[in-house]
Structure formats: structure tokens, C-alpha cells
C-alpha positions as CSV (number, residue, x, y, z in Angstrom):
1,X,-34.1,14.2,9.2
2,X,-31.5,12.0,7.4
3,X,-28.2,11.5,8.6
4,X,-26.8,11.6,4.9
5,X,-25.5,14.8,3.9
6,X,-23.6,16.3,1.9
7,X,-21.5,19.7,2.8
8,X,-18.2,20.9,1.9
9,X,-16.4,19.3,5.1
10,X,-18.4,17.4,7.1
11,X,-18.6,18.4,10.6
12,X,-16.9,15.0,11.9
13,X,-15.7,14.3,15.3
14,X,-12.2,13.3,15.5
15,X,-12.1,9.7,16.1
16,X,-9.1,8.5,14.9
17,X,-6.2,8.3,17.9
18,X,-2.4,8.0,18.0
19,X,-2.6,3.9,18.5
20,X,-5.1,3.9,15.9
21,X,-3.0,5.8,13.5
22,X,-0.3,3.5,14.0
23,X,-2.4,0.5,13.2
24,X,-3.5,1.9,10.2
25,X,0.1,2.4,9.3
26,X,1.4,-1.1,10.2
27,X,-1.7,-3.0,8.6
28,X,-1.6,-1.6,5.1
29,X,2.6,-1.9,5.0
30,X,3.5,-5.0,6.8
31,X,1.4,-7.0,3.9
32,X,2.4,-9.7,2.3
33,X,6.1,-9.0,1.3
34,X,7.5,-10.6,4.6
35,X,5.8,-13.7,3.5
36,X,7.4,-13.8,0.0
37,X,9.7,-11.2,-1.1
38,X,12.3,-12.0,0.8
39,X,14.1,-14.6,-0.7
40,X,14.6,-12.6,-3.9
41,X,16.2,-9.6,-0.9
42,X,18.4,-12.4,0.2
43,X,19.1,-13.4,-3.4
44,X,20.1,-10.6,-4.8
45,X,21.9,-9.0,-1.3
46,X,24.3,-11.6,-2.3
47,X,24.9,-12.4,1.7
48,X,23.3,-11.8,4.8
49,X,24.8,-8.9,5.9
50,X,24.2,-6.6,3.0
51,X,20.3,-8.2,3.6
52,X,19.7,-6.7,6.8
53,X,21.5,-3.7,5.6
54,X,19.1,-3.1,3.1
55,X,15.9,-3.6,4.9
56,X,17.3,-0.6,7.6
57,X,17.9,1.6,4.3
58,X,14.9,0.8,3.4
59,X,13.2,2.1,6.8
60,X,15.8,5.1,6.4
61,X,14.3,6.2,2.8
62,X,10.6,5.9,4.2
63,X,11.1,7.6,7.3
64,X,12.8,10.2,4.8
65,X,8.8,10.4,3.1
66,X,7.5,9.9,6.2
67,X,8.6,12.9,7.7
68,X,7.9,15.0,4.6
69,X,4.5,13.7,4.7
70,X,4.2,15.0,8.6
71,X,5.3,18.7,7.4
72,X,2.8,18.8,4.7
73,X,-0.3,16.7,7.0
74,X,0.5,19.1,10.1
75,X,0.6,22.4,8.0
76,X,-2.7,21.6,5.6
77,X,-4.3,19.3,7.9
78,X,-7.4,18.1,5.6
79,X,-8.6,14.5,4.8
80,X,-7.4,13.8,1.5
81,X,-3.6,13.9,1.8
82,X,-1.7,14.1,-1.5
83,X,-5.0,15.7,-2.9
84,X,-4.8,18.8,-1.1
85,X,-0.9,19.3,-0.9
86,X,-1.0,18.6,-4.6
87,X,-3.6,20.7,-5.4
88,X,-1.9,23.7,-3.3
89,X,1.8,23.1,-5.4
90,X,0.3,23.1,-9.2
91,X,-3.0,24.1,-9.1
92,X,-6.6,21.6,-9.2
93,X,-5.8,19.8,-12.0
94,X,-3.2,17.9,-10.7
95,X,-5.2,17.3,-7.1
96,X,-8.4,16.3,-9.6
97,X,-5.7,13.4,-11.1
98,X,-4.3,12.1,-8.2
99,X,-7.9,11.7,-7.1
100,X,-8.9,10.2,-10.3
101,X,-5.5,7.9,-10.6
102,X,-6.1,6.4,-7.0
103,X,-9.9,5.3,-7.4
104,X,-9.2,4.1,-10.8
105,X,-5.7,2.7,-10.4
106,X,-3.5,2.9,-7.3
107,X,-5.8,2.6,-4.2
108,X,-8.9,0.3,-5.9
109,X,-6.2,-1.6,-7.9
110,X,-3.9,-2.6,-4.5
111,X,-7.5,-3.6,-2.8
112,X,-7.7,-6.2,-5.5
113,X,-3.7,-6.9,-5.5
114,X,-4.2,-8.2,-2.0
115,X,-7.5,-9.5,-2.4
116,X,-5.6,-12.0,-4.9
117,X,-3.2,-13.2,-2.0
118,X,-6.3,-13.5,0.2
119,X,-8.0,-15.9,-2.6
120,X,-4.5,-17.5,-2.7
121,X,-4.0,-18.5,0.6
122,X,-7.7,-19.6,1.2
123,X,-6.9,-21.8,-1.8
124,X,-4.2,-23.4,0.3
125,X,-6.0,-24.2,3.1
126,X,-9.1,-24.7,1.7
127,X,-8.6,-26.9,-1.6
128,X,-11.9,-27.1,-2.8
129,X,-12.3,-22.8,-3.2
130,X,-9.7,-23.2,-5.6
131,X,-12.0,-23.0,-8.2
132,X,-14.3,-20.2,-6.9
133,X,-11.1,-17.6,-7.2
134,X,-12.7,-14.6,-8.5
135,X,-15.6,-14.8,-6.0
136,X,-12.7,-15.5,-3.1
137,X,-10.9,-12.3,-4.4
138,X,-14.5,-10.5,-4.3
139,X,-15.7,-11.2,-0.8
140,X,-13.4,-9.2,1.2
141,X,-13.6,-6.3,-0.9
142,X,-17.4,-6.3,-0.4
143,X,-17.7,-7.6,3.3
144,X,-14.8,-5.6,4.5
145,X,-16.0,-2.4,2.4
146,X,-19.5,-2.6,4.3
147,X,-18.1,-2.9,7.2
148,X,-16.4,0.3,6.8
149,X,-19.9,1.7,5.8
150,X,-21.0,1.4,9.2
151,X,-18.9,3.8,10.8
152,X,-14.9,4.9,11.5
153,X,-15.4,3.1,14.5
154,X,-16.5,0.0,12.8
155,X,-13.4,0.8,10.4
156,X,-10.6,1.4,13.2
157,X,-12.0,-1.6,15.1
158,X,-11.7,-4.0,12.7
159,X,-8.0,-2.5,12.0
160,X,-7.0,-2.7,14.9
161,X,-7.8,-6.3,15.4
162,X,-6.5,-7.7,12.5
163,X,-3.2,-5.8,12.8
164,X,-2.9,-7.1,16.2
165,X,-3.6,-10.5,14.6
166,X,-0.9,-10.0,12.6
167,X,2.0,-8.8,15.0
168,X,0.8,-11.9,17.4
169,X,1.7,-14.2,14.1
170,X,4.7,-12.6,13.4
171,X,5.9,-12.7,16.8
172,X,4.8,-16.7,16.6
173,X,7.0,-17.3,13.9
174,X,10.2,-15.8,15.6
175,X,9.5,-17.6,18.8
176,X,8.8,-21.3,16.8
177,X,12.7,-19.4,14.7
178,X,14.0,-19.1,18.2
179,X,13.3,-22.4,19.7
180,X,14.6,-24.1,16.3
181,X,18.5,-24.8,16.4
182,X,20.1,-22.3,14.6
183,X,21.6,-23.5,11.3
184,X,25.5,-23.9,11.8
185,X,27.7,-21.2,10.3
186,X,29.9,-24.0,8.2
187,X,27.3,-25.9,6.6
188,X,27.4,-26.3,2.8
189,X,25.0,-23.9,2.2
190,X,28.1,-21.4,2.4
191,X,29.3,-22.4,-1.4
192,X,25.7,-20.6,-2.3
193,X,26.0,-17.9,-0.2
194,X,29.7,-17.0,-2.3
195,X,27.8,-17.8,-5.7
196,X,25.2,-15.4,-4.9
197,X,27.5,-12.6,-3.9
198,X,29.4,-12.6,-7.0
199,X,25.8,-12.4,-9.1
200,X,24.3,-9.7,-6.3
201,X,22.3,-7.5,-7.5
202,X,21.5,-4.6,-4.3
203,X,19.6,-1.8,-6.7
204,X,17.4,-4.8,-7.4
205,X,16.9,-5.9,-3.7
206,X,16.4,-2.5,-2.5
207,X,13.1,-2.3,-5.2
208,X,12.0,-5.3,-3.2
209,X,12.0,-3.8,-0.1
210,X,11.1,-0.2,-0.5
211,X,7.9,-2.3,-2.2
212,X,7.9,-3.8,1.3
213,X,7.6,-0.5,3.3
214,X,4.6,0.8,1.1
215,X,1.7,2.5,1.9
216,X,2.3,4.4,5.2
217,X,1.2,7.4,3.4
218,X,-2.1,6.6,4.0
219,X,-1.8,7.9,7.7
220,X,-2.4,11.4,6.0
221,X,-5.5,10.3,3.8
222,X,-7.2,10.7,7.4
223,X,-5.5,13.9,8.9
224,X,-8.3,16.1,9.6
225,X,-9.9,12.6,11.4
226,X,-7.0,12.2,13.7
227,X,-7.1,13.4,17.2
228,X,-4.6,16.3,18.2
229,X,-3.3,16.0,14.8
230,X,-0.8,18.4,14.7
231,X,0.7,16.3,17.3
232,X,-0.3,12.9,16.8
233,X,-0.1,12.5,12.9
234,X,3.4,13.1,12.7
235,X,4.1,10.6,15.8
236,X,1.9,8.0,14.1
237,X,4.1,8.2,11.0
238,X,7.4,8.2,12.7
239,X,6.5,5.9,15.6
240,X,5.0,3.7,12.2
241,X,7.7,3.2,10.4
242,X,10.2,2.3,13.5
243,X,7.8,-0.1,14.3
244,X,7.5,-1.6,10.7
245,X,11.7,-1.7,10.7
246,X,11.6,-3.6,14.0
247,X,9.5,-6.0,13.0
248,X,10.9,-6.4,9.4
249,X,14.8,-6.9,11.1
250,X,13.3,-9.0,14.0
251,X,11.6,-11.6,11.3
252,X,14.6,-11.4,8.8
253,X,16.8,-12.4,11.6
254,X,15.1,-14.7,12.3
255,X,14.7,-16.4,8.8
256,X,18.3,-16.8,8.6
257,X,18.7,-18.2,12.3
258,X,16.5,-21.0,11.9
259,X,17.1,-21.5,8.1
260,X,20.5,-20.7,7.2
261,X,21.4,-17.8,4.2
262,X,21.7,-20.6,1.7
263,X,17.9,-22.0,2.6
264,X,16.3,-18.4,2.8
265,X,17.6,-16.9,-0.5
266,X,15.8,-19.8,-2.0
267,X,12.8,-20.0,-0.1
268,X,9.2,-19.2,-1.2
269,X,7.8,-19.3,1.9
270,X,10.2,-18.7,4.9
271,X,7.7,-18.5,7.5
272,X,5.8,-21.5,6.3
273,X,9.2,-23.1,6.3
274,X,10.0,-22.1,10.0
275,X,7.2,-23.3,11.2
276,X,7.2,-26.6,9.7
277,X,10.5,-27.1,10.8
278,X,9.2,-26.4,14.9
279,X,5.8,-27.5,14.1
280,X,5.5,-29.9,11.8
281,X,3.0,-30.0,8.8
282,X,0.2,-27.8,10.0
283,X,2.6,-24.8,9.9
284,X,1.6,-24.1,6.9
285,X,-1.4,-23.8,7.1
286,X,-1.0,-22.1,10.1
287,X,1.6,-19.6,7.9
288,X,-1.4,-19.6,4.7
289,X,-4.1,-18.2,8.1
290,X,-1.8,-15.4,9.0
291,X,-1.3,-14.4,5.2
292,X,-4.9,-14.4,4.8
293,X,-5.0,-11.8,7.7
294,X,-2.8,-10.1,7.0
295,X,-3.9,-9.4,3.5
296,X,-7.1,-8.6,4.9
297,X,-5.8,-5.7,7.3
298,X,-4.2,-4.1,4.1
299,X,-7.6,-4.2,2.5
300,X,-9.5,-2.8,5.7
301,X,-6.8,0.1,5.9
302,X,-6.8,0.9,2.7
303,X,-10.9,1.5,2.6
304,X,-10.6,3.2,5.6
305,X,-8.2,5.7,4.5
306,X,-8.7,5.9,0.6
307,X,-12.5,6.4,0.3
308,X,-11.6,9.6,2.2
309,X,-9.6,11.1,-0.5
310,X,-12.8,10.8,-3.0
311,X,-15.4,12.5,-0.4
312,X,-13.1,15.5,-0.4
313,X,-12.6,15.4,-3.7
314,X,-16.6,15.4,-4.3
315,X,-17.0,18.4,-2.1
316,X,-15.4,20.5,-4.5
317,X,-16.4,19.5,-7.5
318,X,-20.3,19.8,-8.3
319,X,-20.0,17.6,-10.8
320,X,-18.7,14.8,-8.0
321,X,-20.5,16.3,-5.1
322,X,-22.5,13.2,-4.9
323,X,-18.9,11.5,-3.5
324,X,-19.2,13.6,-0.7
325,X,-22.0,12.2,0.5
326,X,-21.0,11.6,4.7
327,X,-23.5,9.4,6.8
328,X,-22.4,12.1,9.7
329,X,-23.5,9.8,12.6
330,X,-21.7,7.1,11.4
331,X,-18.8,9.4,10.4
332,X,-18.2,7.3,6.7
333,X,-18.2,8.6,3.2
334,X,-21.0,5.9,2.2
335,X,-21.3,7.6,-1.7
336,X,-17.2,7.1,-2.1
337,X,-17.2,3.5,-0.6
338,X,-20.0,2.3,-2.5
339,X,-18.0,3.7,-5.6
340,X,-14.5,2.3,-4.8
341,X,-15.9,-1.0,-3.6
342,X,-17.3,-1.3,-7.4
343,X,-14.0,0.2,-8.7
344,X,-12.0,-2.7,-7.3
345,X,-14.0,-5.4,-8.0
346,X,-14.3,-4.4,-12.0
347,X,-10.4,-4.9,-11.5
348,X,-10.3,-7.7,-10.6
349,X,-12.9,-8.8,-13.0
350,X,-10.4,-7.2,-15.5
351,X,-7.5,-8.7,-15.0
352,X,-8.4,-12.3,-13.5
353,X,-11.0,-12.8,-16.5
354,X,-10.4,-13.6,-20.2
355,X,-13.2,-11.8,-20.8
356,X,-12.0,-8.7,-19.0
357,X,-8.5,-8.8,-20.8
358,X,-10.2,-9.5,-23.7
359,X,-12.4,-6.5,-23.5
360,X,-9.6,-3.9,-22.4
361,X,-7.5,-5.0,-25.2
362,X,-10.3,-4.2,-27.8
363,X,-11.2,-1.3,-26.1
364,X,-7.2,-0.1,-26.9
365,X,-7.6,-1.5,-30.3
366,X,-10.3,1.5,-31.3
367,X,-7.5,3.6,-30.5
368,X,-5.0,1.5,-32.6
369,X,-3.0,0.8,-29.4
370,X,-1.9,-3.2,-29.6
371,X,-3.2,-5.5,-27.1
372,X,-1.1,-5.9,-23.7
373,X,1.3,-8.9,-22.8
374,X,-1.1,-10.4,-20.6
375,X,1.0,-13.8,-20.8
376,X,4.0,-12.3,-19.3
377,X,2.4,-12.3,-15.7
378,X,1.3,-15.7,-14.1
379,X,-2.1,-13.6,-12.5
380,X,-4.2,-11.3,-11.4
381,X,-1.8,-10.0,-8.2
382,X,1.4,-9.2,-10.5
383,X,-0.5,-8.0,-13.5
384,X,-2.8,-5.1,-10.8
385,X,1.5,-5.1,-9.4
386,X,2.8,-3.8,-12.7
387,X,-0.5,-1.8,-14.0
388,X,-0.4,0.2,-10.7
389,X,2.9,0.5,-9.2
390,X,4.2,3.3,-12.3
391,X,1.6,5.9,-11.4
392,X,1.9,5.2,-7.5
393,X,5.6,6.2,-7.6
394,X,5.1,8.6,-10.0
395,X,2.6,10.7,-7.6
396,X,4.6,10.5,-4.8
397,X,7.5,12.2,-6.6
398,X,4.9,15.4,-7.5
399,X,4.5,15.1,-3.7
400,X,7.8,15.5,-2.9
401,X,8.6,17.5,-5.1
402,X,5.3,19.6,-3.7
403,X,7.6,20.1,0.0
404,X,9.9,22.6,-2.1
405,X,6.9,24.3,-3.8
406,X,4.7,24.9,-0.7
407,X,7.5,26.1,1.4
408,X,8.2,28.7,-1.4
409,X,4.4,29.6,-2.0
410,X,3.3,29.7,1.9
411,X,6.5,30.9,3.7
412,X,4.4,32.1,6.6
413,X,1.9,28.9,6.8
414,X,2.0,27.4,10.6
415,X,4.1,24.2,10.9
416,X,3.7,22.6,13.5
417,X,6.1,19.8,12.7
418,X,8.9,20.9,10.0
419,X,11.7,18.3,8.3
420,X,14.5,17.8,10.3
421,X,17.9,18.1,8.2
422,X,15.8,20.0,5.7
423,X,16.4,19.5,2.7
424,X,18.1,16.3,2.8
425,X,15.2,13.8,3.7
426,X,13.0,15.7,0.8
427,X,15.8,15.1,-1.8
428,X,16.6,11.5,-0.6
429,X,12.2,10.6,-0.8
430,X,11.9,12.4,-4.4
431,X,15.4,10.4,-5.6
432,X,13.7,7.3,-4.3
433,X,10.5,8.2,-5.9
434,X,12.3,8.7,-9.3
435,X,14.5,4.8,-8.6
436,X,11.6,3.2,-8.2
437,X,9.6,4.7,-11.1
438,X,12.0,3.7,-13.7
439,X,12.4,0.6,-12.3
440,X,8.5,-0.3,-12.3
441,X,7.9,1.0,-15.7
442,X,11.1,-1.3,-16.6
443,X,9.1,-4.2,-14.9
444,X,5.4,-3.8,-16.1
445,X,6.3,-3.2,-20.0
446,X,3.3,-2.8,-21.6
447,X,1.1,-3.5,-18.8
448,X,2.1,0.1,-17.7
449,X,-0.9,0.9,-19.8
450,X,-3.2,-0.2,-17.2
451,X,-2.6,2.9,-15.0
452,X,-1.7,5.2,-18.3
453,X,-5.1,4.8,-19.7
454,X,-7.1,5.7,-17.1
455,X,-5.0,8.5,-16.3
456,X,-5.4,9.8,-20.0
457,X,-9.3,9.6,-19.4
458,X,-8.3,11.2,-16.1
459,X,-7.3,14.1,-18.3
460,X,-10.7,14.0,-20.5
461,X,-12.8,14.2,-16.9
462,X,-10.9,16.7,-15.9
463,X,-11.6,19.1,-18.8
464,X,-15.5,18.5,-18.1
465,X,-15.1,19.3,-14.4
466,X,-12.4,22.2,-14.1
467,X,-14.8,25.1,-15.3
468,X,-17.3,23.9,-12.3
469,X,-14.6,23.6,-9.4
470,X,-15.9,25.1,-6.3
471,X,-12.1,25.9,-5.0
């Protein structure tokens, strides 16, 4: 008898631990924005101390989601996350959306987004790959999506090494920062640190960091998969995102120690720059390796977790019941990886070809919709930045905005773990939600239109599949 099946929930043993949770958590958001975002932070902080401010507001604000995320995991505890809460607050066809928007746009288009820095770095240290980018960008969404294939285990394993990888690195670059002499307080540099206070720009900074704390929602993509969820979901997220604050204030610190304000707010590549200053010219190198794994224990997290959303989503809809396809021994979604992995790699097709660009704008043409500002983005990782960024924040506020409507609509629903300060860290999440969605729409321009279109089609799908919904 084959081991694929398909069934309405899958009868899978809980695999996923508390540690494991955690490393999901830390490998999808400590990405790449501690390797380059930071120098616009310091830039636009204006001084140091407003800086490191704003990186501890920024773990604040997502400890203020994280927590409303635990409420909603602990008290619908299914795989899926968003899907089901949002599905529960205003009905299937906005649970049949977020579904759609995430395999088409959000999840699939931040696999490629960090596939790009992957093919980036390995440029770097490799020279000669330079001109095999697309198939660079390619390879670990297919090996890494494969992997995943053969089991959670084979999943969780592979996450948990890489985001221990990527802590080790990390903690290399403070100690090389802590053994380099710090930079003295009255050095020139100070004359930029006043020019840049008097042009700061905080609301600007904070988009850079709250881009930096990303993703932890993913933690509840896997809920019904967790061990002692009820217990350990919530700790994961909480214990997640102290952990991604320590780290973020540890490194930052150490930036400025070994670099001085004036050098970070106008350096590219801090880390790279650290280590060349302990370790001479291989650092980085040494810096482009840990980027590479780090981007790579983003993409393994986000498979993990993602391709879950779309085998729930199959099991209750006939039309998409082949998504739920589960190899049961193996405990993975095989149907919904297969899909994403080709998902992803038509977008980066899309975006990193001429062709492909060429092809989406005519496509928009038929609808007499002009072609997009390709030119305005220098490549494939900030055009996939501003296409999906809009409807990421944009789903989050319905989530948020779903903690009111499902403590109204189940009053007497267990929960295990409720909001502390209710309502306060709802209000601050959905006001964050709404910041950062005007600012990314503000950003991408036309290019929003690479999450708007296949949300409209979204709509079109969703009028085929609503009169055959099994829920």
C-alpha cells in the first residue's frame, strides 16, 4: 500500500520540538539584513543611541505579533496558521487568498528574494559563477526543496544545522569586533555622526528593522506539528524573538565598537568590514560563506513551514485536494512542495530574465495596464522585495485585526495562552502592520503590481472553488 495519501488531516506524529521551533524562528528572520541593512539603520538613526533604540523597539513591536500569534496558534491549533485564523474571522474566501497570495507571492517570492543573496554571495567568492546567476539562484530552491521532500526530520535537521551555522558566525564576528581596538570616541568621524542627526530620518530606520525581524510568523504555519503545542508554540515564539533581539543588539554593538558610528552608517558590509580589520583579506570571504548560509536557512525554513499552509488548504478544497497529498511516513506534503518549488523558480525566472519581464509586462498590456518600472530596481532581490512586501504586510493586518474578531465570535474557545496587556500588544502589531504597508507600497511603485495581479487572479480562482469547499 502506498504511503501517499491524501485525507483531510493527515494523521502525523508530532515531530517538531520546542528547540526546533526556535530554530525555525531564528533561521527564517536573522537573514540577511544584519549583513546589510544596517548602515541605512545607523544612517537614518542619526546617532548611535537612537540605533540601538530602534532595533529593541523593533523586538518590542514583534514580540507585540508574536504574542498575538501564540493566542490565535494555541486556541486553533492547525497547520496552516494565518489560513485558518483568517478563515474563522471573515469567512473562506479570505483563508482561500492568503493561501493563494503566499504560494504565488509572499512565501515562493521570499524563497527566491534570498535565493538572489545566495547567487550573490557565491558570486563573490566564487568569480567565475558570476555568469551562471539564474542557475545559482535555482539550485537551492530545488536541492533544499527535495530535501524537505524526504521527511520533517530531513527538514528540521537541515534547519537546525544551518541556524546553528549561522549563530557560530555571528558570534565569530563579535569575538574578531571584540579583540579589534575599539574606535576612539573623539575621532573625526564625530563631525558625521552630527551631520547625520540633523538629516535623521527614525520612521525610515524603523522600516529597516521591523524588515529585519520578519518572518517568525512562520512558527504557526506548523502548529498542529509542534510537540505539546499548547505549551511549546507560544515559548518558541517568545523565547524566538528575545533570542533574535539579543543577537541583533549584541552584533550592532559590536559594529560600532570595532568601527566607529561614522564608519558603520556608511558601511555596506559591516561584518565583512570587521573581519578584515582582525583578519585580514579572507574575511570577506569568510563574511560572503556565512551570508550564503545564512540565506540558505531562510530558504530551508521557509519550505518547511510554507508548503504546510497549501496541504491544508488542498484538504478542503476538492478542486486542490491533490495539494494535500502527505507522504505519511515521511510526514511531508510532497504534492504542495513540488508545487511551490516550481512557483519560486518561475519567479525568479520572472524577474531576473528579460524575457520574463518582458512577458509579464505584455501579459498586463492585454489588460491595458502599462508595463512596470523594471529599471528602477538594480535586480532580482529588490524587485521580488517591492512585488511582495505590500501584500505580506497587508495580511498580517487582517490577522491582527482577526484577534478582535475571534475573541468576539468564540468567547468560550479554550486558550491556553491569552495576550498579556490585552488589547494593547494587538493594537500596537495591527498599527505596525498598517506603517509598514503604506510605507512598502510607497517604496515598490508600480512594481506593487507584482503581488496585486496575482491576488486579482486569486479572486477569479476563488469564484471557481468556493461552491466546492468542503468546510
Amino acid at each position: 500500500m502506498s504511503s501517499e495519501t491524501i485525507s483531510s488531516e493527515p494523521h502525523i506524529r508530532p515531530a517538531i520540538g520546542l528547540w526546533d521551533a526556535v530554530s525555525i524562528i531564528v533561521g527564517i528572520v536573522v537573514g540577511t539584513s544584519i549583513f546589510r541593512a544596517t548602515a541605512a539603520i545607523f544612517d537614518n538613526a542619526g546617532s548611535p543611541a537612537p540605533a540601538i533604540l530602534l532595533w529593541i523597539a523593533g523586538g518590542v513591536l514583534a514580540w507585540c505579533g508574536a504574542v498575538c500569534y501564540a493566542e490565535l496558534a494555541t486556541s486553533f491549533p492547525r497547520d496552516g496558521g494565518d489560513y485558518e485564523y483568517l478563515n474563522r474571522a471573515f469567512g473562506p474566501w479570505c483563508g482561500f487568498l492568503f493561501a493563494w497570495a503566499q504560494i504565488t507571492t509572499v512565501i515562493s517570492g521570499n524563497i527566491g528574494i534570498m535565493a538572489y543573496v545566495f547567487a550573490d554571495y557565491a558570486g563573490q567568492v566564487w568569480p567565475d559563477l558570476k555568469n551562471y546567476t539564474v542557475a545559482l539562484t535555482a539550485a537551492p530552491i530545488v536541492i533544499l526543496s527535495a530535501l524537505n521532500a524526504l521527511g520533517v526530520f530531513a527538514g528540521k535537521a537541515t534547519q537546525n544545522f544551518l541556524t546553528a551555522t549561522k549563530v557560530i558566525g555571528l558570534g565569530g564576528i563579535v569575538l574578531a569586533a571584540a579583540i579589534t581596538s575599539a574606535v576612539p570616541a573623539s575621532q573625526p568621524q564625530a563631525e558625521n555622526a552630527v551631520h547625520a542627526e540633523s538629516s535623521a530620518n527614525l520612521g525610515l530606520a524603523l522600516v529597516f528593522v521591523l524588515y529585519a525581524y520578519g518572518g517568525w510568523q512562520h512558527a504557526a504555519y506548523v502548529a498542529a506539528e509542534v510537540r505539546d503545542e499548547r505549551r511549546n508554540l507560544p515559548r518558541a515564539l517568545v523565547l524566538g524573538i528575545i533570542g533574535i533581539t539579543i543577537i541583533y543588539l549584541i552584533v550592532n554593538v559590536a559594529y560600532l565598537h570595532a568601527l566607529g558610528f561614522g564608519a558603520a552608517r556608511l558601511a555596506k558590509t559591516p561584518a565583512a568590514d570587521v573581519l578584515q580589520q582582525t583578519c585580514g583579506p579572507w574575511g570577506a570571504k569568510a563574511i560572503s560563506v556565512l551570508v550564503m548560509l545564512s540565506a540558505l536557512g531562510a530558504i530551508n525554513g521557509m519550505i518547511l513551514t510554507g508548503v504546510r499552509i497549501y496541504a491544508v488548504w488542498g484538504a478542503d478544497y476538492p478542486a486542490l485536494r491533490w495539494l494535500g497529498t502527505w507522504n505519511e511516513r515521511r510526514a511531508a506534503p510532497t504534492a504542495a512542495i513540488a508545487l511551490q518549488t516550481i512557483i519560486a523558480l518561475a519567479l525568479v525566472l520572472l524577474v531576473g530574465t528579460s524575457a520574463g519581464q518582458t512577458l509579464f509586462d505584455t501579459t498586463l498590456s492585454l489588460f491595458g495596464i502599462a508595463a512596470l518600472p523594471w529599471q528602477k530596481f538594480p535586480g532580482g532581490f529588490e524587485m521580488l522585495v517591492a512585488g511582495s512586501t505590500p501584500v505580506f504586510w497587508f495580511l498580517c493586518l487582517m490577522t491582527g485585526i482577526s484577534v478582535f474578531i475571534l475573541r468576539l465570535s468564540y468567547p468560550n474557545a479554550d486558550r491556553p495562552f491569552t495576550i498579556p496587556l490585552f488589547p494593547l500588544p494587538a493594537i500596537a502589531f495591527c498599527a505596525t502592520c498598517i506603517y509598514m504597508l503604506k510605507t512598502s507600497i510607497d517604496y515598490a511603485g508600480g512594481l506593487t503590481m507584482l503581488g496585486v495581479v496575482p491576488l486579482a487572479v486569486g479572486v477569479v480562482a476563488w469564484a471557481h472553488c468556493r461552491t466546492k469547499a468542503t468546510r
